[in-house]
N, C-alpha and C positions, 0 to 999 in steps of 0.2 A: 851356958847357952845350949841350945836345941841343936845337933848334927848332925848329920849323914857323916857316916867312918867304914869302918873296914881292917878288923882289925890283923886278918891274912889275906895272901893274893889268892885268888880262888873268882869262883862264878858270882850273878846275882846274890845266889846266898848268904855271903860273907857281910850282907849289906845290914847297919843297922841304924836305928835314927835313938839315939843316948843322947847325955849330957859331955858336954864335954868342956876343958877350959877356955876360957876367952882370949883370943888373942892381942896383942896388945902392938901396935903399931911402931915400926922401927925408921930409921933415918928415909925417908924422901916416899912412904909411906901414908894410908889412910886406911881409915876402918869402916864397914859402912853397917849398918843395921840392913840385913837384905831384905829385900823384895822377892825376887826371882833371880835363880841361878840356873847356866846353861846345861845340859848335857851335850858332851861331846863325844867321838868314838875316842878322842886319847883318853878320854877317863875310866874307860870300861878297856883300853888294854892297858892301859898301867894297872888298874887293878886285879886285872886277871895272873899278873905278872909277867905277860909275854915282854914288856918292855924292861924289869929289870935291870938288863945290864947296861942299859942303854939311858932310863930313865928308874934308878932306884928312889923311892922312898922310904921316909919312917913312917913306920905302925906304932899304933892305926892312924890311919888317912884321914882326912877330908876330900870325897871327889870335888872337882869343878875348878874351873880356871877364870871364867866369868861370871861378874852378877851385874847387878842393879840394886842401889839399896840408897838411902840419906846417910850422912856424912855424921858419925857420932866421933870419932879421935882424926886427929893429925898429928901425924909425928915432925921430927926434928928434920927442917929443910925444906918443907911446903909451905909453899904460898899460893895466892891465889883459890883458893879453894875455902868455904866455912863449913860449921856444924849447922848439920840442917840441908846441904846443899844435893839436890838429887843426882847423881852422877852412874855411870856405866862403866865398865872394864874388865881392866886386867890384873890379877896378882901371878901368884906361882900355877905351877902346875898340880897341888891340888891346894882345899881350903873353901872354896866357895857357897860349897852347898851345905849352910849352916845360918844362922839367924845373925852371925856375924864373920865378914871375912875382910882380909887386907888385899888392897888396892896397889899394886906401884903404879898404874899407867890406865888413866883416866880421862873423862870428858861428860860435861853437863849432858843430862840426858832430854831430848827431848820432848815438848811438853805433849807433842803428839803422839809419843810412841806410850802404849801401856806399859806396865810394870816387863809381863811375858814380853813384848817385843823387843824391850830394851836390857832384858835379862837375859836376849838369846843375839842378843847386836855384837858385842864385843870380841870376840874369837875370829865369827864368820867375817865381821866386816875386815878387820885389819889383816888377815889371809887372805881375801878377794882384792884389797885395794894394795898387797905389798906385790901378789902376784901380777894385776893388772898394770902396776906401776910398773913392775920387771919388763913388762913389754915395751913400754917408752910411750910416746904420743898415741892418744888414740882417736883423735877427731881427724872426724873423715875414715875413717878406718873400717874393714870388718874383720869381727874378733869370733873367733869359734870357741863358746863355753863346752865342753867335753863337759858332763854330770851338773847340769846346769839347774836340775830340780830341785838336789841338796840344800844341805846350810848353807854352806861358803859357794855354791852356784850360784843358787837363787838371788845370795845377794853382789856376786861379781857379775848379774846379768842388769839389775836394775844401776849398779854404779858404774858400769861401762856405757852403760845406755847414757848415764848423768854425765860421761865426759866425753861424751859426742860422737861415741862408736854404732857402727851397725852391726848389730850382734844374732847370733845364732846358735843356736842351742842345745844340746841333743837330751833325750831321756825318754821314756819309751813313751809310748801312744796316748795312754790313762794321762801324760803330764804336761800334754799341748796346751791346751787351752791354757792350762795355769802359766805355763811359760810366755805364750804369746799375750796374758793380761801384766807378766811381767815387762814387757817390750819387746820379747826377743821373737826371731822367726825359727820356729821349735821344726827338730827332724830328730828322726830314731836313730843311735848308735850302731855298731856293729857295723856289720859286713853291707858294700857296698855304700859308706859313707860318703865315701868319694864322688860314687856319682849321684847322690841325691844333694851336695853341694854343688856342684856342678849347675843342678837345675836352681839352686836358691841364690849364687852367689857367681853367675857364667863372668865373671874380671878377678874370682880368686878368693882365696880364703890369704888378709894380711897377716893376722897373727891369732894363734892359740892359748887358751889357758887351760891346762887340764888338772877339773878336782876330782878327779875320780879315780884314779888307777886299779883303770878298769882293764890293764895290757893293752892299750889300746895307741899307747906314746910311740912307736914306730909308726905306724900307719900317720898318727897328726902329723910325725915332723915329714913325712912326704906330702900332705897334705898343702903343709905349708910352706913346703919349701927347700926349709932350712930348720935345723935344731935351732939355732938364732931366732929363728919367729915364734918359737914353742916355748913356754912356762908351766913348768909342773909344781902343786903345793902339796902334790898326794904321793907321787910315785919316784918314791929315793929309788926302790930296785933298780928301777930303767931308765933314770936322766943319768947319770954318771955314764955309763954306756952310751948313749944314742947321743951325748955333747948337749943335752938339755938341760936347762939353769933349775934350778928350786929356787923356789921361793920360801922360806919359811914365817911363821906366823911369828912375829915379835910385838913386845908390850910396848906401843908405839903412840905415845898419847898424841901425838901429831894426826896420825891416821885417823884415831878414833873419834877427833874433833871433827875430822871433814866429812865421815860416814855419818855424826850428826847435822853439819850443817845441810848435805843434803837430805838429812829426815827432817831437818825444818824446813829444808824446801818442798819437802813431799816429793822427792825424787826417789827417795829409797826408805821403802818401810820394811823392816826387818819380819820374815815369813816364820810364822808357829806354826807347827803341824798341828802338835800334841800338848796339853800341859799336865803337872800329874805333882800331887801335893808332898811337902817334903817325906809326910809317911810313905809315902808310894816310891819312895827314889829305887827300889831293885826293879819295878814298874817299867818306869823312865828306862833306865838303863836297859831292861831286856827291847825294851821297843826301839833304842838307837840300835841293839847287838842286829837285829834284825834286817837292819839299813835298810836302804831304796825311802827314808823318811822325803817328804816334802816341805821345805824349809827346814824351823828349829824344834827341836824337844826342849822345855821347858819344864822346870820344877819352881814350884811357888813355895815362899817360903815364908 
């Protein structure tokens, strides 16, 4: 098969698109022939090696953690699923970005979402909806998206919206409009947040999600209260300090179902900025290194 690898930790240039072997599907496992695969910022620091010790892998790699692709193997202990069937997820931490990767935590994809939207679904929604669940009930509620433009914003603003939140959002000026066609009521970050919540929400900000760590998790949890109303999926440095929970992103095919059933409800359509074809993956990659993207970067495969 056709790959994106990497065969030292090192910058974009390490990146190369070769042959490589196919991998072959192990116990509770699937294999899919991809469509699109996400680019995410864990792919581009594992590969740089900043995460190393923390997240090693073997070389050379395959980046990507999600795709979208039909359903060519199944392994030992799946059911439910056939050859042929269009599905979205999750496998390991890298493999994705390749004309074939393994799956552990999956869900049919919907028939509304393209290829790129359902190639850039998997990662952001199940960190949006593990985080927003960290919060507890959210009908009737208002929830403050902290970096609400991103991947995993954009899509914890339209699936807080789908479970009955009133949501707000911050990210700079350029990303109103888009935030407020995603449901939310957009305001700029930084200094003096407080009081332009104040004018958007005068009964109170209930609870925060913050995907940005942007330093900005002290000031939420006064925002909101209490460290107890604050969820962070971005900022390990400063929850452990401030008594704020993580969320982390897990291969959760329960989540991934329901992040679909509201893309067939048209409640939540997964945001592409950029797509960029598997030749191009140091491309991709340099334009996630870059950040402040608008929804997902996407690689077509």
């Amino acid at each position: 098969m056709r790959a994106a690898r990497y065969h030292e930790y090192g910058g974009t240039e390490t990146l190369v698109v070769e042959e490589a072997p196919d991998p072959q599907p192990g116990v509770g496992e699937i294999r899919i022939r991809v469509a699109a695969a996400s680019v995410n910022p864990i792919d581009w620091k594992v590969r740089s090696g900043e995460l190393r010790d923390v997240i090693p892998v073997d070389l050379p790699a395959i980046p990507g953690r999600d795709a979208v692709g039909l359903v060519d193997g199944i392994g030992e202990g799946v059911d439910g699923v056939g050859v042929g069937d269009r599905v979205f997820g999750l496998g390991g931490v890298t493999g994705a970005t390749a004309q074939l990767a393994l799956l552990s935590a999956w869900a049919p994809a919907p028939e509304a979402w393209s290829d790129a939207q359902a190639g850039g679904a998997g990662l952001a929604a199940v960190t949006a909806l593990g985080g927003l669940k960290a919060l507890g009930s959210l009908a009737g509620r208002t929830v403050l998206v902290e970096g609400a433009a991103g991947g995993v914003g954009s899509a914890a603003v339209e699936l807080a919206v789908a479970l009955g939140a009133t949501v707000i959002g911050t990210a700079g000026e350029h990303n109103h409009a888009y935030l407020s066609h995603l449901g939310a009521l957009p305001t700029t970050y930084g200094t003096g947040l407080a009081e332009r919540l104040a004018d958007l929400a005068p009964q109170g900000i209930d609870l925060v999600l913050d995907t940005a760590a942007s330093g900005s998790l002290a000031d939420l949890v006064e925002i909101a209260g209490s460290p107890d109303r604050v969820v962070t999926v971005a900022d390990h440095m400063n929850a452990a300090r401030l008594g704020v929970r993580i969320a982390n992103a897990v291969n959760d095919p329960g989540l991934l179902a329901e992040a679909a059933r509201f893309g067939a409800q048209g409640r939540y359509t997964p945001r592409v900025e950029q797509t960029y074809p598997l030749e191009e993956i140091a491309r991709a990659h340099a334009h996630s290194e870059r950040g402040h993207a608008r929804g997902k970067i996407v690689t077509l495969v």
